[in-house]
N, C-alpha and C positions, 0 to 999 in steps of 0.2 A: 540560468539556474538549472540545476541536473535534479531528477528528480525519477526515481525508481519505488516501483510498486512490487514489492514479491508475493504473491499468489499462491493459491494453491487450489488444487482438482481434486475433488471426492472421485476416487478409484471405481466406484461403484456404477456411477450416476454419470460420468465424465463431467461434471457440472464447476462450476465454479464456485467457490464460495460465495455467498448472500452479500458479508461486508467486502468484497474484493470487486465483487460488481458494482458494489453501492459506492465505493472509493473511486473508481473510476467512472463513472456515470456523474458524480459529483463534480471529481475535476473536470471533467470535458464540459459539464455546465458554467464553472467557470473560468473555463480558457484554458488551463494549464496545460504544459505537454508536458507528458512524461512520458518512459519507456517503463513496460511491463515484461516479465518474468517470473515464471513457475520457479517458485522455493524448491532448491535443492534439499535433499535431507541433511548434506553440514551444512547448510546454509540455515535450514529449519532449526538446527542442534544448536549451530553457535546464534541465532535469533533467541533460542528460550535462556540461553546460557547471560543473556545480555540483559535478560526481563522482560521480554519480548514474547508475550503466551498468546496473543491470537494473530489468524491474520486479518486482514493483509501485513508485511510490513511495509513502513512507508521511508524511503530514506532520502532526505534534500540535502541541501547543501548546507541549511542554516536547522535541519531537526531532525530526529527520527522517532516516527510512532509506530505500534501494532493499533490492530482492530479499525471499524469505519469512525472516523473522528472529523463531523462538519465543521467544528470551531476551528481546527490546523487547518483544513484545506480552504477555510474563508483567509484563515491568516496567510498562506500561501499564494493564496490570490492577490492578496495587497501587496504583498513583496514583489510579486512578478509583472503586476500594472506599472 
């Protein structure tokens, strides 16, 4: 299963976002691999254009969500065991 994290860095702070860290910290708890990358701005654009207003987004093969969400990445984990 493919599974992609898009991100994003406060300019300011270089930092990562709270829920992008929480998202990834999450799935490495429960096993999951996925690959991460920094949101483009179309990629930002067509994210909000979809309903998609925070981040992280999250995009698999069988979902896609914004913001840190533990109840998908526990249901992500059952698919992937």
């Amino acid at each position: 299963m493919t599974t992609t994290i898009y991100t994003i860095t406060d300019a300011n702070t270089g930092r990562e976002c709270s829920n992008c860290t929480a998202t990834k910290k999450a799935m490495d708890r429960q096993g999951i691999t996925y690959q991460s990358r920094e949101m483009t701005d179309a990629e930002r654009e067509a994210f909000k254009k979809a309903g998609h207003m925070a981040a992280p987004v999250v995009i698999t093969d069988a979902d896609t969500w914004a913001g840190f969400r533990p109840d998908k990445i526990l249901t992500l984990a059952g698919r992937e065991s």
